[in-house]
C-alpha positions as CSV (number, residue, x, y, z in Angstrom):
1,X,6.9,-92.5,0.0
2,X,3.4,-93.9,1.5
3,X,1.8,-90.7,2.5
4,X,0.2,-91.8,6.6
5,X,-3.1,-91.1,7.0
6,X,-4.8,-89.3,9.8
7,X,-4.0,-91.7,13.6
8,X,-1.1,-93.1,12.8
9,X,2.6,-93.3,14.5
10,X,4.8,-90.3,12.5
11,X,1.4,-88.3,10.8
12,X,2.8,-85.3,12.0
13,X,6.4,-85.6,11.4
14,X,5.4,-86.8,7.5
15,X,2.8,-83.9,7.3
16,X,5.4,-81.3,8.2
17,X,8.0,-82.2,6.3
18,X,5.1,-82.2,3.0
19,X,3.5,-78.9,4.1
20,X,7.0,-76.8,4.2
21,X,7.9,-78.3,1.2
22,X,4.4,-77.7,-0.8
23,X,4.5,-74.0,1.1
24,X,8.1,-73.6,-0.3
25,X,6.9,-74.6,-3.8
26,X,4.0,-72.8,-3.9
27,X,5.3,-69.4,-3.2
28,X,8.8,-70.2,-5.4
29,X,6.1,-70.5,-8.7
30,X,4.4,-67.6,-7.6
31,X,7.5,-65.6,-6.8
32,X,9.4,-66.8,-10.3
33,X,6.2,-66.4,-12.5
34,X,6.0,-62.1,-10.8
35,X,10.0,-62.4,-12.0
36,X,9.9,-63.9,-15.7
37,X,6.8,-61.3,-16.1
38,X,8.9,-58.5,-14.6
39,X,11.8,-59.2,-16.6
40,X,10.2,-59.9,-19.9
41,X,8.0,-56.9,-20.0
42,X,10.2,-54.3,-17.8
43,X,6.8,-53.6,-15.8
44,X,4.4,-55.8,-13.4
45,X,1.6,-54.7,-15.3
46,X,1.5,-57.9,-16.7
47,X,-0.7,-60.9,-16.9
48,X,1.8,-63.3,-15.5
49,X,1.8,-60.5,-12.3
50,X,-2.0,-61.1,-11.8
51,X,-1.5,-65.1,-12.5
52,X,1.3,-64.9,-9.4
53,X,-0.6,-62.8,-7.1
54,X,-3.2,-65.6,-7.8
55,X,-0.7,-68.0,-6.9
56,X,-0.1,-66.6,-3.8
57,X,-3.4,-67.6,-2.5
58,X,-3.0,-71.7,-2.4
59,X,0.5,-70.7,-1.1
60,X,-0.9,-68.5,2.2
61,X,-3.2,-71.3,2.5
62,X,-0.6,-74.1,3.2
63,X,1.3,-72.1,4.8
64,X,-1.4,-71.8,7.3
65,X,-1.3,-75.8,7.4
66,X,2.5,-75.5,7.5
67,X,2.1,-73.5,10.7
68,X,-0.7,-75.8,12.7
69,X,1.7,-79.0,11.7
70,X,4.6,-77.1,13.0
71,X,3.5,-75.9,16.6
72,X,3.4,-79.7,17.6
73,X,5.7,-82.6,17.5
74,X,5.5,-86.4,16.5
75,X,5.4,-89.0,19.1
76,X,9.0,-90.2,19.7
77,X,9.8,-93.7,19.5
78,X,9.9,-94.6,23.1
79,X,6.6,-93.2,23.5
80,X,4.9,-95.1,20.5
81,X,6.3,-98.6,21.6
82,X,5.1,-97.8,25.8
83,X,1.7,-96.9,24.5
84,X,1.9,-100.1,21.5
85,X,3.0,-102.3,24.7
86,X,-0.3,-101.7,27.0
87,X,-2.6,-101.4,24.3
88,X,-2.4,-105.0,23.1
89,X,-5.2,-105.1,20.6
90,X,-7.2,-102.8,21.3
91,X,-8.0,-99.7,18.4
92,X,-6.0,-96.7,19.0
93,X,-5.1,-93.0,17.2
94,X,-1.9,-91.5,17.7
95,X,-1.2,-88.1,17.3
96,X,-4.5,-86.5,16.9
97,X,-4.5,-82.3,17.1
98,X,-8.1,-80.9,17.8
99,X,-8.9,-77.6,18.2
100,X,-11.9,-75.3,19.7
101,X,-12.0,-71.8,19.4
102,X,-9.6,-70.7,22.2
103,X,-6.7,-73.3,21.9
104,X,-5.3,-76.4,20.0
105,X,-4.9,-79.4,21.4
106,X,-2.3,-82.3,20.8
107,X,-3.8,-85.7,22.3
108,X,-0.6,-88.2,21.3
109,X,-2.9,-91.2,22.0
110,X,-6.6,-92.2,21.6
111,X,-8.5,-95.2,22.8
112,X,-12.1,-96.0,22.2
113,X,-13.5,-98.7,24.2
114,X,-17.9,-99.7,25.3
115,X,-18.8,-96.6,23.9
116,X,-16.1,-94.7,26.0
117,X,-13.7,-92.2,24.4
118,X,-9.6,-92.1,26.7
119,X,-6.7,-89.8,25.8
120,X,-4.1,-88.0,26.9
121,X,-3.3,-84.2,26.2
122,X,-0.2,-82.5,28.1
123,X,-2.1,-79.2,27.1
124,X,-3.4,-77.1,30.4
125,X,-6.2,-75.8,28.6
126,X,-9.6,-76.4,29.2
127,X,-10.2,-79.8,28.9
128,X,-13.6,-80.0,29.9
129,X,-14.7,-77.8,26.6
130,X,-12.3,-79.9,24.1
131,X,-14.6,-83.0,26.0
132,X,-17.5,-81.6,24.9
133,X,-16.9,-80.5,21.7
134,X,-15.9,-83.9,20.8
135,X,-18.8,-85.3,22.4
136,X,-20.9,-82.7,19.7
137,X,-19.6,-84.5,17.3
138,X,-20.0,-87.6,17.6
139,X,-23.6,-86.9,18.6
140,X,-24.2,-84.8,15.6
141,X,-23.3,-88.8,13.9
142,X,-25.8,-90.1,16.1
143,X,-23.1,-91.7,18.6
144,X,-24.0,-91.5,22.5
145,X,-20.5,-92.0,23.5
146,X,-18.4,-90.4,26.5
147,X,-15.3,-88.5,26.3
148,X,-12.8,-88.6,29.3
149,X,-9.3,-86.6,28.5
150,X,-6.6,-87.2,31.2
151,X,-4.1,-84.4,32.0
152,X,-2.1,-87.0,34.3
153,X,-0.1,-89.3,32.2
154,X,0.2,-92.0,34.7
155,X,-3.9,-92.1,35.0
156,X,-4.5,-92.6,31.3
157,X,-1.9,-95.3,31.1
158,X,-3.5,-97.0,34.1
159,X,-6.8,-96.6,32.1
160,X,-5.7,-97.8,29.4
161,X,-4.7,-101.1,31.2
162,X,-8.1,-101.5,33.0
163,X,-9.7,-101.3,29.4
164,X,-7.9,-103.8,27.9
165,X,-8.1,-105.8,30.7
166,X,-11.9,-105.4,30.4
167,X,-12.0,-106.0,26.5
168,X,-9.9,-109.1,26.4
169,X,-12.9,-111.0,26.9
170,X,-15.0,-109.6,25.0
171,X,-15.5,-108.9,20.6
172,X,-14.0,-106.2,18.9
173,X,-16.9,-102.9,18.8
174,X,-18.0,-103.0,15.1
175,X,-18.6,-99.0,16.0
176,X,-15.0,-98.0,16.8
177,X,-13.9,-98.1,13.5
178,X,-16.9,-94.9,12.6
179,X,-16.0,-93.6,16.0
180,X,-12.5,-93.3,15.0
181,X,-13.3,-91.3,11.6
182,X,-15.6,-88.8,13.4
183,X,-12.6,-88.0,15.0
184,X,-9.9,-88.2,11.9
185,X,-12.9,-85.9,10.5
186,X,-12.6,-83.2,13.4
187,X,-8.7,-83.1,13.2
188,X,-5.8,-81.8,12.2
């Protein structure tokens, strides 16, 4: 199995599915090595106790990762193929999750476009400080770009048509592709 990377159509499904199954692992080892010390030696004063409790540490960890994957859900099919049939050519990130220190934020689609950063996010958070903390980083990479996240479905889509409409004449942005990891770097 291809592992996706960060952007892509089905991240998050993939990511789930690997992060309860690594979680599951992880504390299985660490539960079985406390057992075959506990059994062998009739006490958990043991080294294999201490190597377990150990293991327990990577295993809270991804459960934490489980946990953030699980709270949000992969673009369906339908959805993928209406945002793959506007697009046209034009760069996009699918199911991106970005967080500030109050709330996490699922944005199913990203567009970059002259400098101009358009999603979408169902979330009724404030979107004004998810905005701006992606505008930090990309100016901490030394990128003066804008960042405009629609609540309104119907408005990004209709955004996303003007921008292609405005790019079709124009070359591909050599900078998208750095723009795009800044944010790969920030998420989920």
């Amino acid at each position: 199995m291809k592992i996706k990377e960060k952007g892509t159509f089905g991240y998050i499904r993939q990511h789930q599915i690997l992060s309860v199954l690594r979680t599951v692992l992880l504390f299985v080892l660490a539960l079985g090595l406390y057992f075959i010390g506990y059994t062998r030696t009739g006490s958990n004063k043991n080294l294999l106790t201490v190597i377990a409790v150990l293991g327990l540490l990577p295993a809270s960890k991804s459960m934490v990762n489980m946990i953030m994957f699980l709270r949000f859900r992969s673009l369906k099919k339908e959805e993928h193929d209406e945002y793959e049939q506007h697009r046209k050519e034009l760069p996009i990130l699918y199911e991106n999750v970005l967080t500030t220190s109050q709330q996490a934020y699922y944005l199913p689609a990203l567009i970059c476009s002259d400098n101009m950063i358009c999603s979408f996010c169902e979330s009724t958070g404030d979107l004004k400080m998810l905005e701006a903390q992606i505008k930090e980083a990309l100016n901490q990479d030394g990128r003066d770009t804008g960042v405009k996240i629609f609540q309104d479905k119907r408005l990004f889509m209709k955004r996303l048509e003007e921008v292609v409409k405005n790019t079709e004449q124009k070359t591909p942005d050599p900078d998208v592709q750095s723009i795009f990891n800044v944010i790969k770097a920030i998420s989920l």
